[in-house]
C-alpha positions as CSV (number, residue, x, y, z in Angstrom):
1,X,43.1,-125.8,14.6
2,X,43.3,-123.6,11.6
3,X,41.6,-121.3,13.3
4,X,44.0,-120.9,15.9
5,X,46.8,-120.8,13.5
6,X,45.1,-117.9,12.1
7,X,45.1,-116.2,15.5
8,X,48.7,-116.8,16.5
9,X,49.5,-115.5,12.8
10,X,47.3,-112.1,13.3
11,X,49.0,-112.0,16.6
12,X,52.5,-112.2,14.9
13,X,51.4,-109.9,12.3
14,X,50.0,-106.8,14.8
15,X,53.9,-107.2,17.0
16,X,56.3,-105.0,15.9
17,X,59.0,-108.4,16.4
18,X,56.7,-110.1,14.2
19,X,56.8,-108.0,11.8
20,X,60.4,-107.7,11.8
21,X,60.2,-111.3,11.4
22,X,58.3,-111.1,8.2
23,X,61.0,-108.7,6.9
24,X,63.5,-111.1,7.7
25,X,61.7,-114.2,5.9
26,X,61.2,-112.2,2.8
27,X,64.7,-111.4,2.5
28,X,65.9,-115.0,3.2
29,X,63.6,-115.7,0.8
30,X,65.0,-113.5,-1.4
31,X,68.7,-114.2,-1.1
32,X,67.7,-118.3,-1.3
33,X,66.0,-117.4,-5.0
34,X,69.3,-115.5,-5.9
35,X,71.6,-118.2,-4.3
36,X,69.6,-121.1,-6.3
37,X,70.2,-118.8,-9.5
38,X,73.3,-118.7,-9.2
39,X,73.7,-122.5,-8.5
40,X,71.6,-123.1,-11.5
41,X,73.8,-121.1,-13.4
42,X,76.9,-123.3,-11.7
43,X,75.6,-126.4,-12.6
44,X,74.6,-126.1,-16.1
45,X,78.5,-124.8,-16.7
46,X,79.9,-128.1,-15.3
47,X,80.3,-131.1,-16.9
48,X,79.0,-133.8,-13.9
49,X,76.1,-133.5,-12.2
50,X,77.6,-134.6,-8.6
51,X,79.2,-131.6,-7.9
52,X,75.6,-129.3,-8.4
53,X,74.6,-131.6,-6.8
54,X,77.2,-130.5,-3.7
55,X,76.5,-126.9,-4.1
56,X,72.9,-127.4,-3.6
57,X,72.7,-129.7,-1.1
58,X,75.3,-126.7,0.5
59,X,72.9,-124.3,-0.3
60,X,69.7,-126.0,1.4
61,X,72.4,-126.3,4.4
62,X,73.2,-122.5,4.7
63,X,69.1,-121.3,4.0
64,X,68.3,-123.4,6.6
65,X,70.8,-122.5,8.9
66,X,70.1,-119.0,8.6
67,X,66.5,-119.8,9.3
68,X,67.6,-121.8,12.6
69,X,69.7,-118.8,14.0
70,X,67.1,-116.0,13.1
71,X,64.5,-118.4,14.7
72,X,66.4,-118.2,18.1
73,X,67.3,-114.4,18.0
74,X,63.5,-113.2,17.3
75,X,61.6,-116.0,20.0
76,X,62.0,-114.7,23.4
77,X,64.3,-117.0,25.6
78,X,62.2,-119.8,27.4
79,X,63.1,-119.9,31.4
80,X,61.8,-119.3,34.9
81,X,61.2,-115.7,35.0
């Protein structure tokens, strides 16, 4: 199993989309660091907890929604061909 994990990833790697794909995980890594920053920041200016609380749980909601939609426009669309 790993080890064909390890093919499908070189196989990713070697396509130009998948590497595309990398550059786009990297930067939504990078913007969900910076966003989670800031948030810290947020938080440790408020006085109750619940509304950090909100702006993370908002957070989580908007990295992984980006994930979702860049999922769908990199995979090829699935149909009779």
């Amino acid at each position: 199993m790993l080890r064909r994990i390890k093919e499908n990833l070189d196989r990713v790697r070697k396509d130009k989309r998948g590497q595309l794909m990398w550059i786009g995980v990297a930067i939504i890594l990078l913007f969900a660091l910076m966003f989670f920053g800031l948030a810290w920041m947020i938080i440790a200016n408020f006085e109750t907890l619940g509304k950090g609380f909100l702006y993370i749980a908002v957070g989580i909601a908007v990295v992984v929604g980006v994930g979702v939609i860049a999922k769908k426009m990199l995979e090829k669309p699935l149909g009779v061909r």
